[in-house]
C-alpha positions as CSV (number, residue, x, y, z in Angstrom):
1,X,0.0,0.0,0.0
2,X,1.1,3.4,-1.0
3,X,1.8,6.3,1.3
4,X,-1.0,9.7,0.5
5,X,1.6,12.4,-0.4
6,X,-0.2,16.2,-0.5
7,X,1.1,18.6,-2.3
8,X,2.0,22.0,-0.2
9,X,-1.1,23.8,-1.1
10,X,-2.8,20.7,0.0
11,X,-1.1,21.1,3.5
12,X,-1.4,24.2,3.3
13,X,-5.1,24.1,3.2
14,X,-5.2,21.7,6.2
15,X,-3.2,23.0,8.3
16,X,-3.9,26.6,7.6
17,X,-0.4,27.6,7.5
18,X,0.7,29.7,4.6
19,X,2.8,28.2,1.5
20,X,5.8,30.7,2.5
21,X,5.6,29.7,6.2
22,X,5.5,25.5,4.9
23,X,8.6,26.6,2.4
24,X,10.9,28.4,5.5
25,X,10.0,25.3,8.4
26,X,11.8,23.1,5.4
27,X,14.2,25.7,4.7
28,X,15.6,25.9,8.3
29,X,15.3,21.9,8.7
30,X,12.0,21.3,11.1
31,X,9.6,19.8,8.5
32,X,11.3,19.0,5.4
33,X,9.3,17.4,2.5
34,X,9.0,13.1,2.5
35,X,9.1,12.9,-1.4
36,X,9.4,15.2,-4.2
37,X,7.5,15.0,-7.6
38,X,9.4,14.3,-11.1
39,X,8.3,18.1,-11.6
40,X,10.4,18.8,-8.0
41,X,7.2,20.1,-5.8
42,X,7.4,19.2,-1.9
43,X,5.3,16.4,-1.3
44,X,4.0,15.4,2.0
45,X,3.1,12.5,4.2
46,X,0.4,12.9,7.1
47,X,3.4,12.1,9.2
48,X,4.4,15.7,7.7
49,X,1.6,17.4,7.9
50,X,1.3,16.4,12.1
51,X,5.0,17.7,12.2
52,X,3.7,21.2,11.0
53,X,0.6,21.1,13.4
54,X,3.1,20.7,16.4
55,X,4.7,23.7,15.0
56,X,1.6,25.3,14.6
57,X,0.8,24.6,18.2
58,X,4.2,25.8,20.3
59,X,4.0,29.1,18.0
60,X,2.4,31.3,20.3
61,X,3.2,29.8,23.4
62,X,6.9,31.3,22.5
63,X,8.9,28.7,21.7
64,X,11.9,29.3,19.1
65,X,12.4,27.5,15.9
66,X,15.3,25.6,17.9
67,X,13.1,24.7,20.2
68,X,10.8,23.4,18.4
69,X,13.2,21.3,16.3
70,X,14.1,19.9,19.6
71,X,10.9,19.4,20.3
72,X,10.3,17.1,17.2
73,X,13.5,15.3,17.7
74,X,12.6,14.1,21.5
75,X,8.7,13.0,20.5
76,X,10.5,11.2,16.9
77,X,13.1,9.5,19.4
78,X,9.7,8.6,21.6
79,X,8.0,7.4,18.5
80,X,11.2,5.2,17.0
81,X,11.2,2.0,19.0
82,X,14.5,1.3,17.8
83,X,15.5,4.2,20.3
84,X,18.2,3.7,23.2
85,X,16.7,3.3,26.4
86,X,19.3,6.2,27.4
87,X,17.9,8.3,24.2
88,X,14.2,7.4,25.7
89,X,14.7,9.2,28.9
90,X,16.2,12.0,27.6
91,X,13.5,12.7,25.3
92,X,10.8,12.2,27.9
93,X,12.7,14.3,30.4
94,X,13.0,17.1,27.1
95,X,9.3,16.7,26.8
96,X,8.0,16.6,30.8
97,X,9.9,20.1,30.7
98,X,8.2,21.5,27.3
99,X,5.0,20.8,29.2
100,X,6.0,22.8,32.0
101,X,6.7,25.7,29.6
102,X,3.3,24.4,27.2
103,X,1.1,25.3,30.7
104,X,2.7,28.1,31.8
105,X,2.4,30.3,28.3
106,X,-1.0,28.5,28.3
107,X,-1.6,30.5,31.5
108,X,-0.5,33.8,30.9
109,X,-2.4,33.6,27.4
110,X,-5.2,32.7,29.3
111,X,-4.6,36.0,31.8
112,X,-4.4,38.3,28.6
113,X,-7.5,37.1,26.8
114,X,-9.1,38.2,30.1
115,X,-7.5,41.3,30.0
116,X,-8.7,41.7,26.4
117,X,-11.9,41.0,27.2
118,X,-12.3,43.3,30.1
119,X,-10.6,46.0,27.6
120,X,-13.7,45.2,24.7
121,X,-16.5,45.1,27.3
122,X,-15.2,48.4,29.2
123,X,-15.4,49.6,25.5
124,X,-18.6,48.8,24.3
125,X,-20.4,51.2,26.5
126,X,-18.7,53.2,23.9
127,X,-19.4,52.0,21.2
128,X,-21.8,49.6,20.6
129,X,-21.6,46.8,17.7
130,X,-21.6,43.4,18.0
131,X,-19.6,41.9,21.1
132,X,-16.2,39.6,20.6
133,X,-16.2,36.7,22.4
């Protein structure tokens, strides 16, 4: 049975991530391509595609681009079973502490939404329109 490969619109699409965004995560190595067609266009497996949604996830809650390539490394070691016992741990330890960090931003997001709320319903006496939720 074949692999599905999408073509980067196609991810582009599902992930809702823009082509030039797709183009840079494989130019600075954190999702690169699984195949290319004889015409040379990325081509993607899901595999791929659930890369980029981990990157579209630890995005706003600050992490870096080498962060988030570490990231992927520790949960690929996870998901190799071929992986040292010694590499396990590491990656597991890696990813207890990108939790940590996950919850925390989750938190303070959390806190500013509140603030933006308070901020649109303090405003609204103002000038009334529909309300943002």
């Amino acid at each position: 049975m074949s692999e599905t490969h999408l073509q980067i619109g196609e991810v582009a699409d599902r992930t809702g991530l823009s082509i030039k965004t797709i183009r840079h995560y494989d130019e600075v190595g954190l999702v690169a391509p699984s195949a290319r067609s004889a015409g040379g266009f990325r081509l993607y497996t899901d595999a791929d595609v659930d890369r980029l949604f981990a990157i579209r996830r630890m995005k706003p809650l600050g992490f870096t681009l080498d962060e988030m390539g570490e990231l992927l490394r520790s949960l690929a070691v996870l998901d190799d079973p071929a992986s040292a016992e010694n590499e396990r741990a590491s990656a597991r330890d890696h990813l207890a502490d990108c939790h940590t960090r996950a919850t925390q931003a989750c938190e303070t997001l959390s806190t500013q939404l509140d603030y933006a709320r308070e901020l649109t319903d303090q405003l609204s006496a103002f000038a009334p329109g529909p309300e943002v939720r």
